[in-house]
C-alpha positions as a Python dict, from the first residue, in 0.01 Angstrom:
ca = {
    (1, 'X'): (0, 0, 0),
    (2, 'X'): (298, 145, 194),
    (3, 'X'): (498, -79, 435),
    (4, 'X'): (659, -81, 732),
    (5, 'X'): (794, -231, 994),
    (6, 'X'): (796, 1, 1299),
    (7, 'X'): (1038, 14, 1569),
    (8, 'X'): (899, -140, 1908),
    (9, 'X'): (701, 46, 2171),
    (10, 'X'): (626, 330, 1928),
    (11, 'X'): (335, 500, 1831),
    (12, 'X'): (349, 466, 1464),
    (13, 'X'): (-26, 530, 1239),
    (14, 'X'): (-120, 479, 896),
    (15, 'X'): (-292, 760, 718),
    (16, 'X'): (-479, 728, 381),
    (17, 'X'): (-662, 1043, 232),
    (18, 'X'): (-812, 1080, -101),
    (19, 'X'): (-880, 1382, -289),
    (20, 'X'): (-1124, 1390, -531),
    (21, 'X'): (-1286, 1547, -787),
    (22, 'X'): (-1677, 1529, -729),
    (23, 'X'): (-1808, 1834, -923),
    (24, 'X'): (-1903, 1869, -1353),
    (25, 'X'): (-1565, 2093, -1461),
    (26, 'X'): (-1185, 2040, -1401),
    (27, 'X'): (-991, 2223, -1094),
    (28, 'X'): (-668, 2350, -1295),
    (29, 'X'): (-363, 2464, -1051),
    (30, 'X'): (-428, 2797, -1158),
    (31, 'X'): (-774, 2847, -1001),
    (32, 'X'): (-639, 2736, -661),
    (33, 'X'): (-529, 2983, -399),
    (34, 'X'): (-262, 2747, -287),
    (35, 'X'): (-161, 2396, -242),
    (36, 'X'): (-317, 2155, -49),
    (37, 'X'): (-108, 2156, 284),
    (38, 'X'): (-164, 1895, 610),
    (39, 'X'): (22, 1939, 861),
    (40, 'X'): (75, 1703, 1203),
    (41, 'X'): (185, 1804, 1560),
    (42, 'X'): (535, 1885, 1672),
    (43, 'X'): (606, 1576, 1774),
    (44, 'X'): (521, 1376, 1459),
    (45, 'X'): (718, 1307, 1168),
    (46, 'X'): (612, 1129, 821),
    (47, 'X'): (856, 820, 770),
    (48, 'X'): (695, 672, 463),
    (49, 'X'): (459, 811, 202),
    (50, 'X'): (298, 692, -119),
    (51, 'X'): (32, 877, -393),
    (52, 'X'): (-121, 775, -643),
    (53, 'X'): (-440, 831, -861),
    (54, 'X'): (-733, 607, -1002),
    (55, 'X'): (-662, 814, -1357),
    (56, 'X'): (-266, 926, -1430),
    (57, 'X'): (-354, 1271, -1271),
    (58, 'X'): (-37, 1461, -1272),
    (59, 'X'): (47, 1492, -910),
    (60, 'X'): (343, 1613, -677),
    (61, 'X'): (400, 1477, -268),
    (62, 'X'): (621, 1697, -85),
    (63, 'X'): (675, 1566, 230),
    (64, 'X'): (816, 1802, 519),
    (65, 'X'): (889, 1617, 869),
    (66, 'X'): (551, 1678, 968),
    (67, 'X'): (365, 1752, 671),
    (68, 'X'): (275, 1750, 317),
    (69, 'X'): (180, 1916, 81),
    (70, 'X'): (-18, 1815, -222),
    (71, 'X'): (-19, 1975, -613),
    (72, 'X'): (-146, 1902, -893),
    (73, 'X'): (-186, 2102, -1275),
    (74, 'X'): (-541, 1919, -1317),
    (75, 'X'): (-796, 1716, -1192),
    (76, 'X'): (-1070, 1645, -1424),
    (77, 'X'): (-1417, 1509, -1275),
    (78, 'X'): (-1400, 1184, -1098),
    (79, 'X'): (-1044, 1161, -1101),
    (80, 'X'): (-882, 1118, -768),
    (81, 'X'): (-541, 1114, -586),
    (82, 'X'): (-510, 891, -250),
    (83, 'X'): (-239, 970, -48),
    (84, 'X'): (-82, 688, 218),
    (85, 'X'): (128, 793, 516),
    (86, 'X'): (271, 604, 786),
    (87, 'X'): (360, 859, 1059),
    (88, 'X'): (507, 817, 1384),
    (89, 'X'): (507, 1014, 1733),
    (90, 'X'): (857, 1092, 1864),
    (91, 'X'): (750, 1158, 2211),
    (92, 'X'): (970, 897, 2413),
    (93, 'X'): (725, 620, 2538),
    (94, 'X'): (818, 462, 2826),
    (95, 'X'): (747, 76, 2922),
    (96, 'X'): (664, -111, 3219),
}
């Protein structure tokens, strides 16, 4: 699990998605169009990120301020990659 200790009075999430392989045949890199790309408001940036996979799926995390963007060469049924994020909103918060 990623961790972090955020700054105070900010709006800081954690993020975990998983990507999976649910079908009967393998999804190679070369049958995909292109990469699996998230990407977050403006005003968000991704401070900390971790992947991993249940199998030793050949994966690559590139992480842009507000985005990522997810590869692999293949996943093979039931094999999965989780991907944890802790992102935080720049949009100056103001306290009381």
């Amino acid at each position: 699990m990623v961790n972090y200790d955020p700054p105070q009075n900010t709006n800081v999430y954690y993020l975990k998605a998983v990507v999976g392989n649910t079908g009967n045949i393998d999804i190679e890199k070369s049958t995909i169009h292109k990469s699996l790309k998230v990407k977050f408001p403006d005003d968000f940036v991704i401070v900390k990120e971790k992947h991993y996979s249940n199998y030793e799926v050949d994966s690559d995390l590139k992480v842009e301020d507000n985005s990522f963007i997810l590869d692999w060469n293949l996943l093979k049924p039931t094999e999965i990659v989780y991907v944890e994020l802790i992102i935080e909103n720049q949009t100056k918060i103001y306290t009381t």
